[in-house]
C-alpha positions in Angstrom: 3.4 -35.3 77.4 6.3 -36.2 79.9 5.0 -39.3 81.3 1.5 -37.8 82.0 -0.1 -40.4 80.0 -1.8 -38.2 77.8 -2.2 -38.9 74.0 -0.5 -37.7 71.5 -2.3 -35.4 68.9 -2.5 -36.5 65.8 -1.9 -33.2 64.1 -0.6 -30.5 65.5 -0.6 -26.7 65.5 -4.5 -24.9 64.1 -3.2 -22.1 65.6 -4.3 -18.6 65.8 -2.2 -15.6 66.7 -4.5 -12.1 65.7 -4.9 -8.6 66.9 -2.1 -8.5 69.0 0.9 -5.8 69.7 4.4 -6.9 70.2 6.9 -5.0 71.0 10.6 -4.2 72.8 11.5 -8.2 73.2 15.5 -8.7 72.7 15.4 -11.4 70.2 12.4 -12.5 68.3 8.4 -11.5 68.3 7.0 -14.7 67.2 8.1 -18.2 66.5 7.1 -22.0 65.5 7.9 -25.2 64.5 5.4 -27.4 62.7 3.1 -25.0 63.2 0.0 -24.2 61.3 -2.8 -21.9 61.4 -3.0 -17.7 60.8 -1.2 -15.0 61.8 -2.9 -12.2 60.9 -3.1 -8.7 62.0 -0.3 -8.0 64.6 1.3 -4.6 65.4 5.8 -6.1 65.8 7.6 -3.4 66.6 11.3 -2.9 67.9 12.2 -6.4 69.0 15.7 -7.6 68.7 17.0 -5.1 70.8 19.8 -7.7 72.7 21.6 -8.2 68.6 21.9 -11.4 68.5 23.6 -12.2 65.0 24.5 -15.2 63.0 27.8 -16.6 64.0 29.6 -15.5 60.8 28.7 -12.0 61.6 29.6 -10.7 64.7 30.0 -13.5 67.3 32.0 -17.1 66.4 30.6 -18.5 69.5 27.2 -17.5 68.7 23.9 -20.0 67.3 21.4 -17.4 66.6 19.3 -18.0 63.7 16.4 -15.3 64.2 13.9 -13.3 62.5 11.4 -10.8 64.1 9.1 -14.0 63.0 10.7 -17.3 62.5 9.4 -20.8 61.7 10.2 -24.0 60.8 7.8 -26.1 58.6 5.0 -23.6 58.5 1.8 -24.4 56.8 -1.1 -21.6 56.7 -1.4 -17.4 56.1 0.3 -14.7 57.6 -2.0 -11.6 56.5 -2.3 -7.9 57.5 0.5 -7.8 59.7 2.9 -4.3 60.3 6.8 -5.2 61.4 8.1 -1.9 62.2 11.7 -0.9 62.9 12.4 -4.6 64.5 16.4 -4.3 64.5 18.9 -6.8 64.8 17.3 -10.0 64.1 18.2 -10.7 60.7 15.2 -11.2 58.5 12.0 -9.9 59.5 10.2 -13.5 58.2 12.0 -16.3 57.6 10.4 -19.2 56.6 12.9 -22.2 57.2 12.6 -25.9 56.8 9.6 -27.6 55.2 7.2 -25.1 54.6 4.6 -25.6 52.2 1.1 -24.0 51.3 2.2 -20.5 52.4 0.3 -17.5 52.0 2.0 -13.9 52.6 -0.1 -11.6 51.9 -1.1 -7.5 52.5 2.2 -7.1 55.1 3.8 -3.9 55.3 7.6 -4.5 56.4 8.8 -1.5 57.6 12.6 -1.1 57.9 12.9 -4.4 59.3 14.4 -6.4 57.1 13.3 -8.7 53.8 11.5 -12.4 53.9 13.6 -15.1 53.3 12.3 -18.8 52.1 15.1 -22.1 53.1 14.8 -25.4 52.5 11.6 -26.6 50.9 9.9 -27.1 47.9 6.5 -25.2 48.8 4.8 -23.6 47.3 4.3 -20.4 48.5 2.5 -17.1 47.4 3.8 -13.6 48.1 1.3 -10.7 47.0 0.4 -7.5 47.5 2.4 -6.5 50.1 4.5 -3.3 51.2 8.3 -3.6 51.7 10.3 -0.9 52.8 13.8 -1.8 53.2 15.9 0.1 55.3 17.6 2.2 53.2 14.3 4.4 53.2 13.8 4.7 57.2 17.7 4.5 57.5 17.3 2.0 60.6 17.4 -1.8 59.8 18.9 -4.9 60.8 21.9 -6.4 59.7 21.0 -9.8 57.2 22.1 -13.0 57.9 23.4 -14.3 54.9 27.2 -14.5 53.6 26.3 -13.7 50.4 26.8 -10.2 49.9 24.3 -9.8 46.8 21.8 -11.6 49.0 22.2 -9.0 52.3 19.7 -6.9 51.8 17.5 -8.5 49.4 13.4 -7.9 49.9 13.0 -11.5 48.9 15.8 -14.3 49.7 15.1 -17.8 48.4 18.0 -20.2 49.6 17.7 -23.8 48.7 13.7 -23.5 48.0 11.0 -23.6 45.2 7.6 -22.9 44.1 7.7 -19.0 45.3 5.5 -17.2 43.6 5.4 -13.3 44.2 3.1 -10.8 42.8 1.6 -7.3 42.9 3.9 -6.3 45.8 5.7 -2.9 46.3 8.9 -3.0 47.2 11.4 0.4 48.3 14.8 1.2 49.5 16.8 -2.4 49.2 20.2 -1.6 48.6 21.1 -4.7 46.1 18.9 -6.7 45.0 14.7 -7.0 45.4 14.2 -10.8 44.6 17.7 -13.2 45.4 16.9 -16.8 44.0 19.8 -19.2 44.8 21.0 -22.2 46.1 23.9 -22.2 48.7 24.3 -26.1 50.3 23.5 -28.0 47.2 20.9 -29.4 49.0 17.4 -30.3 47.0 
């Protein structure tokens, strides 16, 4: 609001993002914070051409923390959506910091990486989705975690609860399909 003298909203984000193609961006295709609402049906392919890893990868100086679609304290549905060869950006979803109520549903993830859930207590459902890690197209990102059972898992769960996944298919993850852990000691 910046002075304007508008009111604040007392809830935010309802919001809608559908039916659209993204595609060639250098770091990530869509993200939030507190955001709510549907994102359902989008076409994500090849963003995160520019690389940018996590720090401990590839660049000290670096802050990136990104996924082809990254929030932080999401509440709604992401359904029907196609990532497709999205490269360098880490996860292809990562759900960080006080989600809850998710629904992930009827994705295909094509060569783009895994989902990772951080820091909440949910809950969230994961079902019938398609997963192809990149060991079946052969082109994927590099992960962004330090543990090295965890980099290329289909489903990383770092200092979260209340996941529950079902009636998914999941292909071509080089270690492990479903890494449940906690790395910070954090609750």
């Amino acid at each position: 609001n910046e002075g304007t003298g508008q009111p604040h909203p007392a809830r935010i984000g309802e919001h809608i993002v559908t039916n659209n193609t993204i595609m060639l961006n250098g770091a990530s295709a869509i993200q939030g914070a507190g955001a709510s609402g549907v994102v359902s049906f989008n076409a994500v392919e090849e963003n995160g051409f520019l690389r940018l890893l996590p720090p401990k990868q590839c660049r000290p100086n670096s802050t990136a923390e990104l996924a082809t679609i990254k929030t932080h304290g999401f509440t709604g549905t992401m359904v029907g959506n196609v990532l497709r060869r999205n490269v360098g950006s880490g996860r292809a979803v990562w759900f960080d910091n006080r989600w809850r109520d998710v629904r992930f549903s009827r994705n295909v993830l094509l060569g783009s990486g895994g989902l990772m859930f951080e820091l909440s207590n949910g809950p969230a459902l994961v079902d019938n989705n398609i997963l192809f890690g990149s060991n079946m197209t052969g082109e994927g990102p590099e992960q962004d975690s330090s543990l090295p059972y965890a980099r290329d898992a289909a489903i990383f769960v770092q200092d979260a609860s209340s996941i529950t996944s079902a009636y998914n298919l999941v292909l071509g993850f080089s270690t492990v399909v479903l890494s449940l852990g906690g790395l910070t000691g954090r609750n």
